[in-house]
C-alpha positions as CSV (number, residue, x, y, z in Angstrom):
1,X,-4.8,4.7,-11.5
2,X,-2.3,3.2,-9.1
3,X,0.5,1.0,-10.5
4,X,0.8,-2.7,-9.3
5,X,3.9,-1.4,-7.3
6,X,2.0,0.7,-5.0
7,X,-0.6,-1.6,-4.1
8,X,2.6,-4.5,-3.9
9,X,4.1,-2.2,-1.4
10,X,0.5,-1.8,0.4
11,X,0.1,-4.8,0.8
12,X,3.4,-5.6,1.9
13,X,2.8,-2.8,4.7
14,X,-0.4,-4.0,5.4
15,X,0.9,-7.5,6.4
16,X,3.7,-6.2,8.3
17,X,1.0,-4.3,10.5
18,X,-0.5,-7.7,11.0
19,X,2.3,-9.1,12.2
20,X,3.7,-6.5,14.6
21,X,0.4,-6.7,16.4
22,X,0.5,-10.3,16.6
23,X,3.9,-9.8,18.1
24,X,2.4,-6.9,20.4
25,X,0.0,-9.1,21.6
26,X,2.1,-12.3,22.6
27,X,4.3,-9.5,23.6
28,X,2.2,-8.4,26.4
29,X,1.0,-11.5,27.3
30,X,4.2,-12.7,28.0
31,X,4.6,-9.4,30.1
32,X,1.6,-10.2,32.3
33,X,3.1,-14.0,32.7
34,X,6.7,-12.7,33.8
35,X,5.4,-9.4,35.4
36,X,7.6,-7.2,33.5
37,X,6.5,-3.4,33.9
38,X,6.2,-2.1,30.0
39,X,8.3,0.3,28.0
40,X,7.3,4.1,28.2
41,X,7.3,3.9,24.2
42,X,4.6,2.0,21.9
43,X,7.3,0.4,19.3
44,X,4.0,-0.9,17.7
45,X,2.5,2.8,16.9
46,X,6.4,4.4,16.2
47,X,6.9,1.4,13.6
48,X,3.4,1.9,12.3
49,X,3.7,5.7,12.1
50,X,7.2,6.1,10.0
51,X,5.8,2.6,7.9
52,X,2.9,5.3,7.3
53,X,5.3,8.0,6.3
54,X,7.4,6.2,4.2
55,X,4.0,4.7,2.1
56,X,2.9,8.4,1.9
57,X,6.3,10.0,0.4
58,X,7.7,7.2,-1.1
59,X,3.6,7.8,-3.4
60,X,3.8,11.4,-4.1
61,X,7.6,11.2,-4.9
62,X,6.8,8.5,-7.8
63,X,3.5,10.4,-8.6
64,X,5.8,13.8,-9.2
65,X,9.2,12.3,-10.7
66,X,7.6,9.6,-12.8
67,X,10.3,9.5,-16.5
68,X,7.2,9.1,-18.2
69,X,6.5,12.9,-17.7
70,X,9.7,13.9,-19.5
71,X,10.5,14.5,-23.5
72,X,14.1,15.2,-23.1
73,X,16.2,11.9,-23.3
74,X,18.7,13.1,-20.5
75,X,16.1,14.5,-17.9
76,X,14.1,11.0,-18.5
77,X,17.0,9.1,-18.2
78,X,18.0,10.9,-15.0
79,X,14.5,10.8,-13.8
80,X,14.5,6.3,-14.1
81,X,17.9,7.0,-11.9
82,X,16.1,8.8,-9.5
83,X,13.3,6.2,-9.6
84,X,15.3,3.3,-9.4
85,X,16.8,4.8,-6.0
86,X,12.9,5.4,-4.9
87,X,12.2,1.9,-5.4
88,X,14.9,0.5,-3.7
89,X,14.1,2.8,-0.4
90,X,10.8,2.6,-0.5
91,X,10.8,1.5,3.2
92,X,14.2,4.0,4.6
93,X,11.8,7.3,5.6
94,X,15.2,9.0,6.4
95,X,16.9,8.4,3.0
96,X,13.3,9.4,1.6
97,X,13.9,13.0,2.5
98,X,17.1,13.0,1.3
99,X,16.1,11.9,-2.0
100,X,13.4,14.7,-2.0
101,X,15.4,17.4,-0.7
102,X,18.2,16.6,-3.8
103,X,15.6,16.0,-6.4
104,X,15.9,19.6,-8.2
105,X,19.9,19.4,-8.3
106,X,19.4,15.6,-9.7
107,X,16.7,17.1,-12.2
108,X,18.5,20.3,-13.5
């Protein structure tokens, strides 16, 4: 059901979870060595949260705009465009919502 993209993509998020909590954790051991009071803000759970986001839009806008949906030559063409610059921000949340806010001018 899901294309070998998405679960590339998953996995590639999974595995940078991994690794921020490794560096988390040798983080705050480092902290307790040196004594260094910690950061009001988890960078951990903010990275974790807009990785989350960007996994959940970047799915639903290649589920909706797939050129596979579309007869007309022009629309499918502009549609790989638009799909193209999804794949290649897969992982910028900000210029995510850009993309989906200009998707019915780019579609039109």
């Amino acid at each position: 059901m899901y294309t070998t993209a998405f679960y590339s993509v998953l996995c590639f998020a999974i595995l940078l979870l991994f690794i921020c909590i490794y560096l988390a954790d040798q983080n705050q051991k480092l902290r307790e060595v040196v004594n260094i009071t910690p950061e009001p803000t988890n960078a951990l759970e903010i990275f974790s949260e807009d990785l989350t986001k960007c996994v959940s839009l970047y799915s639903k806008l290649v589920k909706e705009y797939t050129p596979q949906k579309y007869d007309d030559p022009s629309l499918r063409e502009k549609a790989q465009n638009l799909f193209n610059e999804l794949t290649i921000n897969q992982f910028n949340y900000l210029k995510l919502q850009d993309i989906e806010k200009g998707i019915d001018i780019c579609l039109k």
